[in-house]
C-alpha positions as a Python dict, from the first residue, in 0.01 Angstrom:
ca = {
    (1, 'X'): (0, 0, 0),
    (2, 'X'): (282, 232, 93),
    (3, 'X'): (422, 169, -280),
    (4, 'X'): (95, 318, -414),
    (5, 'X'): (117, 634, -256),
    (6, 'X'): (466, 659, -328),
    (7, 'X'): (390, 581, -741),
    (8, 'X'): (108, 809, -716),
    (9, 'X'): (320, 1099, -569),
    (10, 'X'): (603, 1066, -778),
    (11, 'X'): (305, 1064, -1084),
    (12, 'X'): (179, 1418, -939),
    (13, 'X'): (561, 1535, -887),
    (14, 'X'): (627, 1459, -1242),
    (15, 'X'): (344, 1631, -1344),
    (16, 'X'): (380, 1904, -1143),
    (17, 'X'): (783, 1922, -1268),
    (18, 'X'): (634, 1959, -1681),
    (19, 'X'): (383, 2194, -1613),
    (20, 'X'): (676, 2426, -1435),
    (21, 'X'): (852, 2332, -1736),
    (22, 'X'): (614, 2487, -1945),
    (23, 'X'): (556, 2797, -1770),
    (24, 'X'): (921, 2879, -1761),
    (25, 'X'): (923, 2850, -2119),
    (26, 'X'): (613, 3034, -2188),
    (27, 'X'): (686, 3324, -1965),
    (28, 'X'): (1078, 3315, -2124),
    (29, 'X'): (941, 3320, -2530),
    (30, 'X'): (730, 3662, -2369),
    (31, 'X'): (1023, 3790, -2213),
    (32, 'X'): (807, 3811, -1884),
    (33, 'X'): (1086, 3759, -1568),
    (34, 'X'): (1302, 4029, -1797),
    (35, 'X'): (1006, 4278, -1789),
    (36, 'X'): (919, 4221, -1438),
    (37, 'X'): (1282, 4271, -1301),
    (38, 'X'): (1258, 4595, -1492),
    (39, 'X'): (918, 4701, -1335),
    (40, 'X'): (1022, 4646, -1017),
    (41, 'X'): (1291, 4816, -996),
    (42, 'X'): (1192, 5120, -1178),
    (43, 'X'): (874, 5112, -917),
    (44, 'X'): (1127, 5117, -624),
    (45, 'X'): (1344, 5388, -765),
    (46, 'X'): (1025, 5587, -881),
    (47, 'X'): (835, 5501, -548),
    (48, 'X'): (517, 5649, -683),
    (49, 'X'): (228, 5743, -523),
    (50, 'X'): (-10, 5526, -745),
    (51, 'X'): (198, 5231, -735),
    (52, 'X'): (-70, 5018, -890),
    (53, 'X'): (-150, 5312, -1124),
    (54, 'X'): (198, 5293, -1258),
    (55, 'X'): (195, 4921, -1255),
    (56, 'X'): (-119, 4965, -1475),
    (57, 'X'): (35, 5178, -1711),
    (58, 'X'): (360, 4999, -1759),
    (59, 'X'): (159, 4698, -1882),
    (60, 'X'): (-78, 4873, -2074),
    (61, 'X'): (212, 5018, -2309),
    (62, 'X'): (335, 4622, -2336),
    (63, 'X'): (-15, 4504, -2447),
    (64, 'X'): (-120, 4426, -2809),
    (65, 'X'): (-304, 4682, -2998),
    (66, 'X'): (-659, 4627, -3055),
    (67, 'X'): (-786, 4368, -3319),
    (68, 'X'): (-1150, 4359, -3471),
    (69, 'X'): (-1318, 4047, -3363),
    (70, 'X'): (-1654, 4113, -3485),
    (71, 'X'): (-1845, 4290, -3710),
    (72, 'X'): (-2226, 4288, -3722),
    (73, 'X'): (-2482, 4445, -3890),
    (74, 'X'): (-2854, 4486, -3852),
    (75, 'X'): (-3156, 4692, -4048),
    (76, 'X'): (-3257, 4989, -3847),
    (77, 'X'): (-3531, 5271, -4006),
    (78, 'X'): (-3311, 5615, -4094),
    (79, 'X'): (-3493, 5952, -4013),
    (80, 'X'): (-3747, 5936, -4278),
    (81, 'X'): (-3830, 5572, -4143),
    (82, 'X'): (-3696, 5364, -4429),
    (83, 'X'): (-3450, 5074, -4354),
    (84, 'X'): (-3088, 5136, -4383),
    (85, 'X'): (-2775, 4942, -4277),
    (86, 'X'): (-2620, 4978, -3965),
    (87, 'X'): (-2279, 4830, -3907),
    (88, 'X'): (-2098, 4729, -3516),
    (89, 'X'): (-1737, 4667, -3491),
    (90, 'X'): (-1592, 4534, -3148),
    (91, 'X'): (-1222, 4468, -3095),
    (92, 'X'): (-1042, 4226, -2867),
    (93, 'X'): (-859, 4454, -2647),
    (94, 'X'): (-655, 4320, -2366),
    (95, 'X'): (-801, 3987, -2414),
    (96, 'X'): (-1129, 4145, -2387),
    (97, 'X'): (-1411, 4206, -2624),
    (98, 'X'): (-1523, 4502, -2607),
    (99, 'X'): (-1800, 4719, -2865),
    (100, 'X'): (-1593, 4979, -3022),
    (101, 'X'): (-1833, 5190, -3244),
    (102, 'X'): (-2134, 5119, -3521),
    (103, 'X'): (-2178, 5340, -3829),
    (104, 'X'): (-2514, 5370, -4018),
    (105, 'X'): (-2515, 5340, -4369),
    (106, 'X'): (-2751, 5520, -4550),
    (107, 'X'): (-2865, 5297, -4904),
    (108, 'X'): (-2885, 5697, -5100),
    (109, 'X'): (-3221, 5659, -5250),
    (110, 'X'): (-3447, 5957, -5291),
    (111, 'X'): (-3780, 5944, -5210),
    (112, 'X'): (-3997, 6158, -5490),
    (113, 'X'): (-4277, 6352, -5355),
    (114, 'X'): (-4445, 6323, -5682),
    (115, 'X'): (-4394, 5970, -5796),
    (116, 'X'): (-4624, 5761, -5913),
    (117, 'X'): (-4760, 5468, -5680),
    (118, 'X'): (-4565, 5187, -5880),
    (119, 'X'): (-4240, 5409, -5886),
    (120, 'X'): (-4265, 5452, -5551),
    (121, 'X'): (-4355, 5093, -5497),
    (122, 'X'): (-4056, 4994, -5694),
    (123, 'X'): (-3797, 5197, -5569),
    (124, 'X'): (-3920, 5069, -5181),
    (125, 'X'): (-3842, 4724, -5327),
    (126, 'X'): (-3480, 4778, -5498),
    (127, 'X'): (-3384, 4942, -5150),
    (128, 'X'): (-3460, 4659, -4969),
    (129, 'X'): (-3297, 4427, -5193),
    (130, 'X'): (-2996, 4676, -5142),
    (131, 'X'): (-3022, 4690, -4785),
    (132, 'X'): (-3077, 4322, -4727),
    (133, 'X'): (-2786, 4201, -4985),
    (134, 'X'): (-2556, 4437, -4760),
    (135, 'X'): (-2678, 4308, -4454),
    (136, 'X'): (-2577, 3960, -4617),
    (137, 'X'): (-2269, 4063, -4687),
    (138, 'X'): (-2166, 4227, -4382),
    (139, 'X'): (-2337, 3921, -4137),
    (140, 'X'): (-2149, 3621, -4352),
    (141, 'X'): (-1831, 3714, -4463),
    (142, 'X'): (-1706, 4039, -4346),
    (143, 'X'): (-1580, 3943, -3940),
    (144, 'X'): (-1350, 3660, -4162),
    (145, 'X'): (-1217, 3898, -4409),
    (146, 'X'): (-1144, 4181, -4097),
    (147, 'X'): (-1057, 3927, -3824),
    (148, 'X'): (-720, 4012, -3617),
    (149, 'X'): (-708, 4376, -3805),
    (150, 'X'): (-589, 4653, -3604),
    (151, 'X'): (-885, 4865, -3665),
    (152, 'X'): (-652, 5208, -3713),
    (153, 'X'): (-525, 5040, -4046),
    (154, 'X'): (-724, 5170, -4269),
    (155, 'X'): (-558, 5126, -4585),
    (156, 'X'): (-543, 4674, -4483),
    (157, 'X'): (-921, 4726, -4382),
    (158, 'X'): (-962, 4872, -4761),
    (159, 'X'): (-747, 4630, -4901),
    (160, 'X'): (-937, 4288, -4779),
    (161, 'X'): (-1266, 4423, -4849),
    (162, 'X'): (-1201, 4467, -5248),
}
């Protein structure tokens, strides 16, 4: 019984010896212990009054810029009540999610005061079809073709959309 234990423990202790393993080597390929040696010691020679604050802010100029992670769209009704596209863009930001902005999209059609009933009727029907195919668009395929941008870049943004 005593041999058990013994197999078991040494079982855990390996374990526990590869999993160190691979946090060394993670937080070495990030040049963590580096970082944190130099954070320390700038925050005892500093000895600010926020220490946490400047903790905070040493970390946040080390973090990855922002990346879109998903772009959504959905119809809403434009001031004159007709259906128009409006777009949402959120961002992973440090390792968060987070909604960043949404832009409305207005499908240009005029509305003539004077138009006939199957003008009017017609032109209510090709800007729903426009509206809808953009909402298409924008719901299947446009989070895969923007995924991992930095949302600043505008010219790559351009660029994968044509």
């Amino acid at each position: 019984m005593g041999e058990e234990g013994s197999g078991r423990s040494c079982g855990i202790t390996r374990g526990l010896q590869k999993l160190k393993q691979q946090a060394m080597a993670y937080y070495q390929e990030n040049d963590v212990p580096r970082r944190l040696e130099e954070l320390l010691n700038s925050t005892f020679y500093l000895q600010p009054a926020d220490v946490y604050g400047h903790l905070a802010n040493y970390f946040s100029k080390l973090a990855k810029p922002p990346s879109i992670c998903k772009v959504a769209g959905k119809i809403i009704l434009d001031g004159l009540g007709l259906p128009t596209l409006q777009v949402e863009i959120s961002c992973t930001i440090q390792n968060l999610p987070k909604y960043i902005c949404s832009v409305v999209i207005p499908a240009h059609f005029e509305v003539m005061e004077n138009a006939s009933p199957e003008v009017a009727d017609a032109e209510e029907t090709e800007r729903h079809l426009a509206v809808s195919t953009a909402l298409q668009w924008v719901n299947e395929s446009m989070t895969e073709e923007l995924w991992g941008l930095d949302p600043s870049n505008q010219a790559e943004v351009d660029h994968r959309l044509r």
